[in-house]
C-alpha positions as CSV (number, residue, x, y, z in Angstrom):
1,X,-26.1,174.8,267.5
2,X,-27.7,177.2,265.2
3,X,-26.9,177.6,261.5
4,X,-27.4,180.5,259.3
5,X,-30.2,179.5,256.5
6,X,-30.4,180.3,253.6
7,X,-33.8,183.0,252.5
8,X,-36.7,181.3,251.4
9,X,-37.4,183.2,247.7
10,X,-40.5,184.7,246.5
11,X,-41.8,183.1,243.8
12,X,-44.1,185.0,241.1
13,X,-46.3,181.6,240.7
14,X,-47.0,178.4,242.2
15,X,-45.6,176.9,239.4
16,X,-42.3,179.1,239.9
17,X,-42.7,177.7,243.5
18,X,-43.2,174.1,242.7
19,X,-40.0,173.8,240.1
20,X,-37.9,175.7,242.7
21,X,-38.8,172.9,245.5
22,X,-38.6,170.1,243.0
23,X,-34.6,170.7,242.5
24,X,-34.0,172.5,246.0
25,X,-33.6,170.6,249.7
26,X,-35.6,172.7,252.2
27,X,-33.3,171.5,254.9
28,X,-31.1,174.7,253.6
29,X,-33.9,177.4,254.1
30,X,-36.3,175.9,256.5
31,X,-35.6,175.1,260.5
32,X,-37.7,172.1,260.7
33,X,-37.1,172.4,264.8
34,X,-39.4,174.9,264.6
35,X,-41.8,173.2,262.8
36,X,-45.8,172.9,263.9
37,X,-48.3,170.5,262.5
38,X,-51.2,172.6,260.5
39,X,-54.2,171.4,260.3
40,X,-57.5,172.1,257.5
41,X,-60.3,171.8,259.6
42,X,-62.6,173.1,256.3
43,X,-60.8,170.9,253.9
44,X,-63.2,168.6,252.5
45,X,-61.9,165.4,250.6
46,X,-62.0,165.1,247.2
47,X,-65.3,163.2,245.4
48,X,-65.6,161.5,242.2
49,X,-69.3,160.9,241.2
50,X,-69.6,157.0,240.1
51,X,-73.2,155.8,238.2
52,X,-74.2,152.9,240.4
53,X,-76.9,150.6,239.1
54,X,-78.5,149.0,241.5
55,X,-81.9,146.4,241.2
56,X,-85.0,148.8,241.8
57,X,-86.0,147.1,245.3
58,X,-82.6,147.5,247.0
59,X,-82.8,151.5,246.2
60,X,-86.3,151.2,247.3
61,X,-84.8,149.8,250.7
62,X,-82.1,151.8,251.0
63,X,-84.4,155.3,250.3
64,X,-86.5,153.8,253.3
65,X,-83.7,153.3,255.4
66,X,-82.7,156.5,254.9
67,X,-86.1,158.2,255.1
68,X,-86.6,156.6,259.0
69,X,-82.9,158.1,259.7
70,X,-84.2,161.5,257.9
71,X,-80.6,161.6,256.4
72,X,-80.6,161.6,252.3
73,X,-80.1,158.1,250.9
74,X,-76.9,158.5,249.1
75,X,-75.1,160.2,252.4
76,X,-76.4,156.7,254.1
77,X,-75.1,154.5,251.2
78,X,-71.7,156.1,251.7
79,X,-71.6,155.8,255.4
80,X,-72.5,151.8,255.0
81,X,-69.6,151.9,252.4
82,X,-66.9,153.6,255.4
83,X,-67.8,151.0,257.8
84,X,-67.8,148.2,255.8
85,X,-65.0,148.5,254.1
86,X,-63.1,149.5,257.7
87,X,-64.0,146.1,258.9
């Protein structure tokens, strides 16, 4: 069974677009059968810089570490970080 749907408006701003889909349902204007799953392969997440102090002989360490993976030291410091805290 198909339905007629309702246009999809153009909208002057994103703004204009975000108030219309705050009070509308898209189930009106949009055939979600249709549907396909996008994907952002150059989205990169968002970062927050944080000021870390940390006792002079662990950075020490952790530069070495680094330096023998030839990675930079804070890229290392946040891949420890993923895997510990998915553990």
């Amino acid at each position: 069974m198909t339905t007629k749907r309702k246009a999809v408006p153009q909208f002057k701003s994103e703004t204009a677009e975000r108030k219309f889909w705050e009070a509308h349902d898209s189930a009106e204007l949009v055939d979600w059968t249709k549907a396909q799953r996008a994907t952002f392969p150059n989205l990169k997440p968002t970062t927050q810089s944080i000021s870390l102090r940390l006792p002079a002989h662990l950075l020490e360490r952790i530069k070495a570490a680094a330096n023998s993976r030839d990675v930079p030291y804070q890229s290392l410091i946040k891949v420890w970080l993923e895997e510990k805290v998915k553990s």
